[in-house]
C-alpha positions as YAML, in Angstrom:
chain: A
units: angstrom
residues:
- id: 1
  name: UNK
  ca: [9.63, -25.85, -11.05]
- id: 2
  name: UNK
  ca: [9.62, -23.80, -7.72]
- id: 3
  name: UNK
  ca: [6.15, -24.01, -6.45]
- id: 4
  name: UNK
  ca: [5.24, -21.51, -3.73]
- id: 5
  name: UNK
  ca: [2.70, -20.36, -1.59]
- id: 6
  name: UNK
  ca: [2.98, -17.45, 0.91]
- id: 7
  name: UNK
  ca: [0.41, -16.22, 3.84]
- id: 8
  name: UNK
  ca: [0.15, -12.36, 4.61]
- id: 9
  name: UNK
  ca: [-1.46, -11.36, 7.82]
- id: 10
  name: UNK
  ca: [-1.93, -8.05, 7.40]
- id: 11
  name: UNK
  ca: [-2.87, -5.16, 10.08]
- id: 12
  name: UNK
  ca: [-6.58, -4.56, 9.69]
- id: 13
  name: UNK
  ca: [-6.69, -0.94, 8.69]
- id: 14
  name: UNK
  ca: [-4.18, -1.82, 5.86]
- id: 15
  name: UNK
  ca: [-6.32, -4.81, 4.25]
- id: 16
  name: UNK
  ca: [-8.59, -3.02, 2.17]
- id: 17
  name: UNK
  ca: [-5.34, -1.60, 0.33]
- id: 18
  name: UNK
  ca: [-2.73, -4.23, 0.45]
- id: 19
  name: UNK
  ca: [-3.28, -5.25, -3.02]
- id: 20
  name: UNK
  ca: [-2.53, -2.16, -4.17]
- id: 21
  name: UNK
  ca: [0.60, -1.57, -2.26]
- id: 22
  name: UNK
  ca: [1.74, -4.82, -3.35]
- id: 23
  name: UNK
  ca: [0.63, -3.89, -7.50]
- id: 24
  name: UNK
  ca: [4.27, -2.82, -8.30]
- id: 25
  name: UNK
  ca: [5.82, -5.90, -6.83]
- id: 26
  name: UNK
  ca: [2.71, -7.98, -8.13]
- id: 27
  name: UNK
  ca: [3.88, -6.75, -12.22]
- id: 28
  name: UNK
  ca: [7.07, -6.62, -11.70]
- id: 29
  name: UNK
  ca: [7.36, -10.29, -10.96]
- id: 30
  name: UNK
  ca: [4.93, -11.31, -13.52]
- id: 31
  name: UNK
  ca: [7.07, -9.57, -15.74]
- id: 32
  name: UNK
  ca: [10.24, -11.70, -14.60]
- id: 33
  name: UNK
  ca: [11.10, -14.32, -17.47]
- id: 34
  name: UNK
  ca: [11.33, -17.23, -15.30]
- id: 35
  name: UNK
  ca: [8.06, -16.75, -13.95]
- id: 36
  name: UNK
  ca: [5.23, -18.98, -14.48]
- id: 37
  name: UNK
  ca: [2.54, -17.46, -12.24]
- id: 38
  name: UNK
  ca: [2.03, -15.22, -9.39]
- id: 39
  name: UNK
  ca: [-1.93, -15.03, -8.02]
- id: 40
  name: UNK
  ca: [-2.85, -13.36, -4.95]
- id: 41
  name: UNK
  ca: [-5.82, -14.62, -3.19]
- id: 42
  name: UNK
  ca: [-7.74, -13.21, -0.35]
- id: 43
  name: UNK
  ca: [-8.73, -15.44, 2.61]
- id: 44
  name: UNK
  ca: [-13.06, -15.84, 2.76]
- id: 45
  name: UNK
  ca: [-12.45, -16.79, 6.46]
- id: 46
  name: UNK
  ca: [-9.87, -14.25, 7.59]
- id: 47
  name: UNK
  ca: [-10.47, -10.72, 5.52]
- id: 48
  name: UNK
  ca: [-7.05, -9.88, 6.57]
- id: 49
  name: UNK
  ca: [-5.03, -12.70, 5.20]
- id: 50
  name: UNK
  ca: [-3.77, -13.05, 1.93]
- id: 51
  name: UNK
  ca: [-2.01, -15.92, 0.19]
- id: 52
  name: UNK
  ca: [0.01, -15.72, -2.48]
- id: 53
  name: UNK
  ca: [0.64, -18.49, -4.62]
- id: 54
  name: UNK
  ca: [3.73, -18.33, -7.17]
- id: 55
  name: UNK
  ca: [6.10, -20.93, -9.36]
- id: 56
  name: UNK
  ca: [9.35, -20.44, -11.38]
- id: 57
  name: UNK
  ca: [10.63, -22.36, -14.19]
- id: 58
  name: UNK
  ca: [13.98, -23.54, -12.27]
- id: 59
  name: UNK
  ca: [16.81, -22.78, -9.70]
- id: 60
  name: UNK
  ca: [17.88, -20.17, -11.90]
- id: 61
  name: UNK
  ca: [14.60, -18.11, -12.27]
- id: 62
  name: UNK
  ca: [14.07, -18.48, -8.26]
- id: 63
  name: UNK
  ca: [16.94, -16.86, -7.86]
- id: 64
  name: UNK
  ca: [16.82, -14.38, -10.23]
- id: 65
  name: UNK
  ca: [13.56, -13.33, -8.14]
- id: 66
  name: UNK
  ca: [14.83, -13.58, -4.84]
- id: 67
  name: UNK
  ca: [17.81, -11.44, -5.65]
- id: 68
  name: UNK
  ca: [15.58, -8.54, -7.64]
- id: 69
  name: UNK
  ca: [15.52, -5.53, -6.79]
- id: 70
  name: UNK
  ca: [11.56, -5.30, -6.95]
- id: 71
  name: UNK
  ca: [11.46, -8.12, -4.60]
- id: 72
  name: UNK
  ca: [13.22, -6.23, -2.12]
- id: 73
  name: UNK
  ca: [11.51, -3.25, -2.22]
- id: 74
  name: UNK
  ca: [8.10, -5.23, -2.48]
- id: 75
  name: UNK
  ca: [8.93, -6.85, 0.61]
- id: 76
  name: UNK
  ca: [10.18, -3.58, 2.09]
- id: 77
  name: UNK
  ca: [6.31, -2.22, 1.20]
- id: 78
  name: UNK
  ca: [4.42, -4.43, 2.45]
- id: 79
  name: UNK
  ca: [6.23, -5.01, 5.85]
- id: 80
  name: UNK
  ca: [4.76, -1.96, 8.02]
- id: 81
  name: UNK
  ca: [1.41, -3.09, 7.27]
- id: 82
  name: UNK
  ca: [1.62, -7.02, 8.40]
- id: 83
  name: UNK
  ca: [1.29, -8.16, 11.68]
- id: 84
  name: UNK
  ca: [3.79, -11.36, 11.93]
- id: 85
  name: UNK
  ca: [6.65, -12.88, 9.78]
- id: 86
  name: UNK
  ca: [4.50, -14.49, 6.40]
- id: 87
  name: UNK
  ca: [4.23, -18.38, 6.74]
- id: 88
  name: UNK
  ca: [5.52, -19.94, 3.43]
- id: 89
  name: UNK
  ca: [5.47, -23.70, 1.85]
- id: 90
  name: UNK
  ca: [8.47, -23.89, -0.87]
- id: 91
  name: UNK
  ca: [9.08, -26.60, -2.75]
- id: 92
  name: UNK
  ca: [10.76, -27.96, -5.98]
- id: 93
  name: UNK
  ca: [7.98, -30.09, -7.75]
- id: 94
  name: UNK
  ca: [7.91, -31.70, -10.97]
- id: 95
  name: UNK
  ca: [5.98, -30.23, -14.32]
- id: 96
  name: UNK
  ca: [5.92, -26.30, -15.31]
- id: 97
  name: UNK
  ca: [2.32, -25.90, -15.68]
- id: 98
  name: UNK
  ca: [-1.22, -26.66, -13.57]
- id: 99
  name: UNK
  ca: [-2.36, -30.19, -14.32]
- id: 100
  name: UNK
  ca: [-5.99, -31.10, -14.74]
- id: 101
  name: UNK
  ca: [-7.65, -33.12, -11.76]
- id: 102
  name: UNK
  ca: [-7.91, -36.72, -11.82]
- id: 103
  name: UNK
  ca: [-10.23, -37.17, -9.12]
- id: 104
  name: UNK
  ca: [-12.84, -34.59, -10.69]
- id: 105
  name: UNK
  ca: [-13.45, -34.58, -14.24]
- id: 106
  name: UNK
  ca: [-15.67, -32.56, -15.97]
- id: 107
  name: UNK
  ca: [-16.67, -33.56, -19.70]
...
């Protein structure tokens, strides 16, 4: 699978609605077959960053995504309201699914 994980700094004024603008894009993805999550999170140290963390099922379903046309309009909405280029980690990992932790188990 495609494991990904995205950070949004976005302009100040514009945090407090940034999950909306980014609802369309946010379903729209979710929707994609290929898809196996897509979970925004909001930083509890920086109220202005977000992080998005996302996975598809292979090469195929990446690019699928990638070459949507909600993904470029959902990048297209969201870039007047952040303040640099996103920072993103992108990597092909084993699995297709979360796996429980081995280092904290809880009976």
């Amino acid at each position: 699978m495609y494991f990904i994980v995205v950070k949004f700094q976005v302009q100040p004024e514009s945090a407090e609605e940034f999950m909306d603008l980014v609802g369309p894009y946010t379903e729209s993805t979710r929707a994609e077959p290929g898809n196996l999550w897509f979970d925004w999170s909001r930083s509890v140290e920086d109220p202005n960053e977000f992080v998005l963390v996302e996975a598809f099922l292979d090469d195929d379903a990446a690019g699928a995504h990638v070459s949507s046309d909600h993904f470029k309009s959902g990048l297209d909405a969201m870039r007047p309201v952040l303040v640099a280029t996103p920072k993103i980690v992108s990597r092909k990992v084993d699995g297709d699914s979360w796996d429980a932790m081995g280092e904290l188990q809880i009976d």
